[in-house]
Backbone as CSV, one residue per row, in Angstrom:
resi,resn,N_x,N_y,N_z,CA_x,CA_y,CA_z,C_x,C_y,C_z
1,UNK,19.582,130.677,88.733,19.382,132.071,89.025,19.758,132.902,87.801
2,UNK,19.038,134.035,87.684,19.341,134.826,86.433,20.361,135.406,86.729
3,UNK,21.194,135.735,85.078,22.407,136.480,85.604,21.847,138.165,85.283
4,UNK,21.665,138.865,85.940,21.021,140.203,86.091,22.354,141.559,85.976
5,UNK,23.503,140.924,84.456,24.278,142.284,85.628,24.476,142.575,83.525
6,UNK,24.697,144.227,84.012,25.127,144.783,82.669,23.508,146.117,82.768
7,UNK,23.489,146.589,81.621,22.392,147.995,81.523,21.400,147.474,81.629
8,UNK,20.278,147.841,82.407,19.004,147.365,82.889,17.775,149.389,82.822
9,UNK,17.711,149.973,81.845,17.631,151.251,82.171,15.778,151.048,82.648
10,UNK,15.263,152.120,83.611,13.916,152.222,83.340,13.272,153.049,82.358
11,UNK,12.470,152.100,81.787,11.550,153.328,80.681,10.299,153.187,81.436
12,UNK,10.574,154.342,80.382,8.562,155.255,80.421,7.428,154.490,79.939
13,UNK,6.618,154.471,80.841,5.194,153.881,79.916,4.664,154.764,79.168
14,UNK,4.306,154.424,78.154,3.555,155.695,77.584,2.204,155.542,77.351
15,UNK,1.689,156.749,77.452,0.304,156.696,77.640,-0.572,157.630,76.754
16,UNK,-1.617,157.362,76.205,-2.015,158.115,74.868,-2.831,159.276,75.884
17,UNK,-3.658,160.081,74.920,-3.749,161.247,75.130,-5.049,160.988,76.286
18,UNK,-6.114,159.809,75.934,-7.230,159.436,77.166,-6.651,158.924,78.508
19,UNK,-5.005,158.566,78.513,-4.762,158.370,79.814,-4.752,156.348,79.646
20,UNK,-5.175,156.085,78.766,-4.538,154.373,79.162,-3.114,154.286,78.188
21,UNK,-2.588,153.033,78.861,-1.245,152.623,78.560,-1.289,152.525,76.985
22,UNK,-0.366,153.356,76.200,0.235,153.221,74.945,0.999,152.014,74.725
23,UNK,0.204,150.578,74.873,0.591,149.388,74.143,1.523,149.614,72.572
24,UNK,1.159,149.859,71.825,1.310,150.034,70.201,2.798,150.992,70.339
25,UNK,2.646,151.902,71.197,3.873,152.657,71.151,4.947,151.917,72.214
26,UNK,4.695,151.246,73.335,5.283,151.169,74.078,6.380,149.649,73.002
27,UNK,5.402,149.373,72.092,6.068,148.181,71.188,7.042,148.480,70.414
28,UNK,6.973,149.517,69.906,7.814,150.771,68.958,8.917,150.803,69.575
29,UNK,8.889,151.502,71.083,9.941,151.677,71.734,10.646,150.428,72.017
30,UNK,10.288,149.362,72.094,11.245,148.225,72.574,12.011,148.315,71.594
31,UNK,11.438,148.256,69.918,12.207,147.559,68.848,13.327,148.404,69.072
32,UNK,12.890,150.272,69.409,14.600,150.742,69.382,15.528,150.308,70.301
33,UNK,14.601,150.196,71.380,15.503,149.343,72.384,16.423,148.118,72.570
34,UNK,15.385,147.879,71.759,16.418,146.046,71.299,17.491,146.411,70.585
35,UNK,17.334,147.347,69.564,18.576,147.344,68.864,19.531,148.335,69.440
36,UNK,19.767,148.479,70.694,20.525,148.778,71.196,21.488,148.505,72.121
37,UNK,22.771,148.470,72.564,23.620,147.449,73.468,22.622,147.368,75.040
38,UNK,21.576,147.556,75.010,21.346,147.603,76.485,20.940,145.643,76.917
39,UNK,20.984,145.706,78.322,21.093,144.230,78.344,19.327,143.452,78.719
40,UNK,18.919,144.893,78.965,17.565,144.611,79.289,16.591,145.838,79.202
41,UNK,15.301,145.973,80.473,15.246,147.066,80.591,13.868,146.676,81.788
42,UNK,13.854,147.734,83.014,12.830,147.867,83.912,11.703,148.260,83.797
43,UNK,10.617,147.385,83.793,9.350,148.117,83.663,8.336,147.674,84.360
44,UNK,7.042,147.475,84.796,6.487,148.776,84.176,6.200,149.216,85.947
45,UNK,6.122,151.169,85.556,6.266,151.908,86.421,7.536,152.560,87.317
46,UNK,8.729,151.991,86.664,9.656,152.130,87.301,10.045,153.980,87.484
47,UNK,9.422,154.721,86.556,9.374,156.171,86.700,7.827,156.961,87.625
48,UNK,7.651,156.182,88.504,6.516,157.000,89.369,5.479,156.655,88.990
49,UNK,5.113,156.056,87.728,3.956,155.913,86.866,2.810,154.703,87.817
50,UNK,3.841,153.735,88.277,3.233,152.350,89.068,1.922,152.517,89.982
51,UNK,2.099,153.836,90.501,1.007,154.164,91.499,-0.706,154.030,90.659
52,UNK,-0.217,154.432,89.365,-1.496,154.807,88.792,-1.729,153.895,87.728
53,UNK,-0.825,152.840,87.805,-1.834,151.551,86.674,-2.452,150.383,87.546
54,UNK,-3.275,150.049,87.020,-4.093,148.948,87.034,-3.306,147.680,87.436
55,UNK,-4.030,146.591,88.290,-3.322,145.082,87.897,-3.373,144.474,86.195
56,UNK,-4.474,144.717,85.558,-4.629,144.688,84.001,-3.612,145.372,83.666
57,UNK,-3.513,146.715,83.759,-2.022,146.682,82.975,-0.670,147.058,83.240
58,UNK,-0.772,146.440,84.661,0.819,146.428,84.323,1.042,144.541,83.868
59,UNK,0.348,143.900,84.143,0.219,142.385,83.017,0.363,142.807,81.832
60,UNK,-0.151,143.746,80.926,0.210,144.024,79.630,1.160,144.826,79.395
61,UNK,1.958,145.224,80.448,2.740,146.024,79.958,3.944,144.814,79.999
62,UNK,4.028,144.286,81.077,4.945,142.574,81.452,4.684,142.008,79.694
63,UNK,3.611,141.826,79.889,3.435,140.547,78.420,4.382,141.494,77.308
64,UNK,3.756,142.474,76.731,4.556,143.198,75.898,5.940,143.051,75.945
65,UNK,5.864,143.537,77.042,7.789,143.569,76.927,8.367,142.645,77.410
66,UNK,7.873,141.275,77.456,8.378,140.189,77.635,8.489,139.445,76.667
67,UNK,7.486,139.828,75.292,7.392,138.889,74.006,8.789,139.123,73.244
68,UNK,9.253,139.943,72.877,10.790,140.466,72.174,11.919,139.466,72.847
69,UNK,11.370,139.360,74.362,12.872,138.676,74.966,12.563,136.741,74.575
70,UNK,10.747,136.554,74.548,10.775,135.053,73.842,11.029,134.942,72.553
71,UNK,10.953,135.452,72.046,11.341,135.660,70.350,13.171,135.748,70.054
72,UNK,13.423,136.129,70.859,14.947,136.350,70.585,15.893,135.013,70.975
């Protein structure tokens, strides 16, 4: 079982100005994220956003922010 305890914050998806998911930025934001004491982080949709993505992307928003934690 995972050990799940310590800062877990939700972020924002971000989304460019046509309205699909800001991949490229949402990548940006991890790196600051990573370098920060947090122990993880909740996504995607965890700010209201969930209602209005796709099964496509909230998979890319998962893959994204799941690659930093295989790499590490």
């Amino acid at each position: 079982m995972a050990n799940l305890t310590g800062l877990y914050p939700p972020i924002p998806t971000p989304f460019d100005a046509a309205g699909h998911v800001g991949l490229d930025q949402l990548e940006r934001n991890l790196a600051v994220w990573a370098a920060s004491p947090l122990d993880g982080v909740v996504m995607p949709g965890s700010n209201r956003e969930a209602a209005f993505l796709s099964s496509q992307e909230r998979i890319a928003i998962w893959r994204c922010c799941g690659e930093p934690l295989e790499r590490s």
